[in-house]
C-alpha positions, 0 to 999 in steps of 0.5 A, a space after each residue: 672468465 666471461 668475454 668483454 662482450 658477454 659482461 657488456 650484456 650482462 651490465 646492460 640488462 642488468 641496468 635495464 633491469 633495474 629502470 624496468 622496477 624504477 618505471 614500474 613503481 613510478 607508473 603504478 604511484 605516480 603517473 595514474 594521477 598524471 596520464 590519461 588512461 591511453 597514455 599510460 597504457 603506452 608507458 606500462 606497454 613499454 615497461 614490459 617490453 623493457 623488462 622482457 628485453 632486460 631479461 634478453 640481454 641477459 640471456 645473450 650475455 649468459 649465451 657469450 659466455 659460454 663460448 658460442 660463436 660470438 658474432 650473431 649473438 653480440 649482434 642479438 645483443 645490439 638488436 636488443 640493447 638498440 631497440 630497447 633504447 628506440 621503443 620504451 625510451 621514445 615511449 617514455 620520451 612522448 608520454 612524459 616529455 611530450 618529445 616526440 621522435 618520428 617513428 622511433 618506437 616501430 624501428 625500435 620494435 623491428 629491432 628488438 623482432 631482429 635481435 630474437 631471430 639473431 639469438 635463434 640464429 646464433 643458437 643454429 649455429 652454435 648446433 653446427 660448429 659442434 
């Protein structure tokens, strides 16, 4: 049975997931007519680092799962969920909204930088306690 904290990456990346494809129909069909082309490069840039870090949370749910020394992996997944809510939500906030959040997107970034060198740690770690 999978810990608390391994189903809560799974869910998470699996809703981030799902708004990845609902953000990438919405871009391809109906933003063309309604962005310039740099505001929509922006918006297809956070698509795919939204996409890339679903698959993350996942993995890190599948990592917990399995049992390895949990703490730097839920940190990882902290570091993933955090910044992908900061770097594709403030993205999504400016070029659709016109909200924008200071610098929302590069500390989102260095989160999500963070959360990868977490999950390497938590993988070094693991190789010792076995």
């Amino acid at each position: 049975m999978a810990s608390v904290s391994a189903r809560v990456w799974l869910v998470a990346g699996s809703l981030a997931g799902f708004g990845t494809v609902v953000m990438a129909a919405v871009a391809a069909h109906a933003l063309p007519q309604r962005l310039e082309p740099r505001a929509l490069a922006a918006v297809q840039s956070a698509i795919q680092m939204q996409g890339w870090h679903a698959l993350a949370l996942i993995l890190t749910g599948l990592w917990v799962a399995r049992g390895t020394p949990a703490l730097l992996a839920n940190l990882a997944g902290g570091a993933f969920l955090l910044g992908l809510l900061l770097f594709s939500g403030s993205i999504y906030l400016a070029e659709l909204a016109g909200v924008h959040l200071g610098p929302t997107a590069p500390t989102g970034g260095l989160l999500l930088m963070a959360g990868w060198l977490l999950l390497a740690a938590s993988a070094i770690a693991a190789g010792r306690a076995s």
